[in-house]
C-alpha positions in Angstrom: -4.2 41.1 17.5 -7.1 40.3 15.1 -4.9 41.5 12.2 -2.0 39.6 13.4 -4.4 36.4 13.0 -6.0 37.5 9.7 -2.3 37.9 8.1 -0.9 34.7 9.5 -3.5 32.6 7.9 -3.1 32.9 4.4 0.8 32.0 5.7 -0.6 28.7 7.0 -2.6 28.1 4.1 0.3 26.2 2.1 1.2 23.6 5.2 -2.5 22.7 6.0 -3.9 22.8 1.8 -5.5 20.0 1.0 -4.2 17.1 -2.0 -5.4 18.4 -5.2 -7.2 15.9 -7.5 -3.9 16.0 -9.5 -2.0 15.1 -6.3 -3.8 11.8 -6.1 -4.0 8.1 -7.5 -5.9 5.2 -7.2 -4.5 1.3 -7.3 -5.4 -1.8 -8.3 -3.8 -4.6 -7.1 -4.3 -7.7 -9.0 -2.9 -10.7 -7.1 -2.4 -14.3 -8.5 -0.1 -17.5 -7.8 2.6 -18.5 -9.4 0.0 -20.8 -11.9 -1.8 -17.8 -12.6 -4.5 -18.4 -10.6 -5.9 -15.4 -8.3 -5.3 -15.6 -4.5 -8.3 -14.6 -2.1 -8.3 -13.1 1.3 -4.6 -12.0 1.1 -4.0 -9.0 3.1 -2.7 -6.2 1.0 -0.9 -2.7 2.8 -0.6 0.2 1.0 1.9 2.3 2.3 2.8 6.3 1.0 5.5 7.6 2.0 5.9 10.8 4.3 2.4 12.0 3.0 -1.3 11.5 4.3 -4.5 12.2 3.3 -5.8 15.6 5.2 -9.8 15.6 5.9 -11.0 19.2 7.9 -7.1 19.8 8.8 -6.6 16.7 10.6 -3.8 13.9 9.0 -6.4 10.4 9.0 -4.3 8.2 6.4 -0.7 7.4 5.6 -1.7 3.8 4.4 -4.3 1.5 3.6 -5.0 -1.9 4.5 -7.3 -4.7 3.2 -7.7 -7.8 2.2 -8.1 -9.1 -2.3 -11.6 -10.4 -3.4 -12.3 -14.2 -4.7 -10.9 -12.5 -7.8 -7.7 -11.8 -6.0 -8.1 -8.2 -6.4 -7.6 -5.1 -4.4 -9.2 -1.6 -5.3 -7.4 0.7 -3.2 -8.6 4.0 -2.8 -7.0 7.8 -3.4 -4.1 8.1 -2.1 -1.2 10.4 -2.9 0.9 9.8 -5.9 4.7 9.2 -5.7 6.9 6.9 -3.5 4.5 4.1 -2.5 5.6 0.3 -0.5 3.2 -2.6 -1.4 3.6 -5.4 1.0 0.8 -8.3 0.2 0.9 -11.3 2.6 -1.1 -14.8 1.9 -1.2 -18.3 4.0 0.7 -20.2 2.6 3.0 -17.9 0.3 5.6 -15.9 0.0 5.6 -12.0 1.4 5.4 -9.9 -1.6 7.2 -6.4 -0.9 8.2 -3.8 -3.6 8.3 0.2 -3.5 7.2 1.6 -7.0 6.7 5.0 -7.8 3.2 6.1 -9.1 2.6 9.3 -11.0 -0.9 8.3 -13.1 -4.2 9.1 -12.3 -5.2 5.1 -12.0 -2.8 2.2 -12.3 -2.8 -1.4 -11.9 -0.2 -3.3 -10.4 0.1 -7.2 -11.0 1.6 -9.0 -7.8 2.6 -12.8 -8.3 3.2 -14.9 -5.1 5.2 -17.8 -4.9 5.3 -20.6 -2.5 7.6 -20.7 0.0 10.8 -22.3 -0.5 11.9 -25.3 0.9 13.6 -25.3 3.6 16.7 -27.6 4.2 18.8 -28.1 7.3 23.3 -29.5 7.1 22.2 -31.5 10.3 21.7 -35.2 10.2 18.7 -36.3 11.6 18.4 -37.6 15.1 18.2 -41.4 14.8 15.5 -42.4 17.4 15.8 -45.6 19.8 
């Protein structure tokens, strides 16, 4: 039985190996209006896709959330390269949302938020009394 285990482990090995430094990236996300003036407190998610980040054989991370500095930035931390979804949200501005594929070591991405649009409506006003 002992032998049985000691031969299926090295079979596990691949399934539970951790990310190799290689395997991962880090983000910046630089944030700023549609004047080119950075946006603070915007909540930034940072989503990759189908993989987590293993610590002692347990999954703890398929995203990240916070929120940009008074410089409108975000340093996110390692995560793994490939497929990743930014969504950055901000009162009083458009949803930013954009999947990009990441294969460097470090990378910056620039997000610009607009304002929202205006809104207009085919119905007259009600006339009041």
């Amino acid at each position: 039985m002992l032998l049985l285990l000691f031969l299926a482990v090295p079979m596990l090995a691949p399934l539970t190996a951790p990310l190799m430094a290689k395997d991962l990236t880090k983000l910046k996300i630089v944030i700023t209006n549609d004047n080119g003036k950075p946006v603070e407190r915007a909540n930034v998610r940072v989503v990759f896709g189908g993989r987590s980040i293993v610590k002692l054989g347990r999954n703890v991370r398929t995203s990240w959330e916070m929120r940009s500095t008074q410089e409108g930035i975000a340093d996110i931390p390692e995560m793994p390269k490939g497929k990743i979804l930014v969504q950055v949200t901000a009162k009083g501005y458009q949803t930013f949302g954009k999947t990009i594929e990441v294969t460097e070591d470090e990378r910056t991405i620039e997000v610009t938020l607009n304002p929202p649009q205006r809104q207009y409506s085919s119905h007259e006003p009600e006339k009041s009394n």
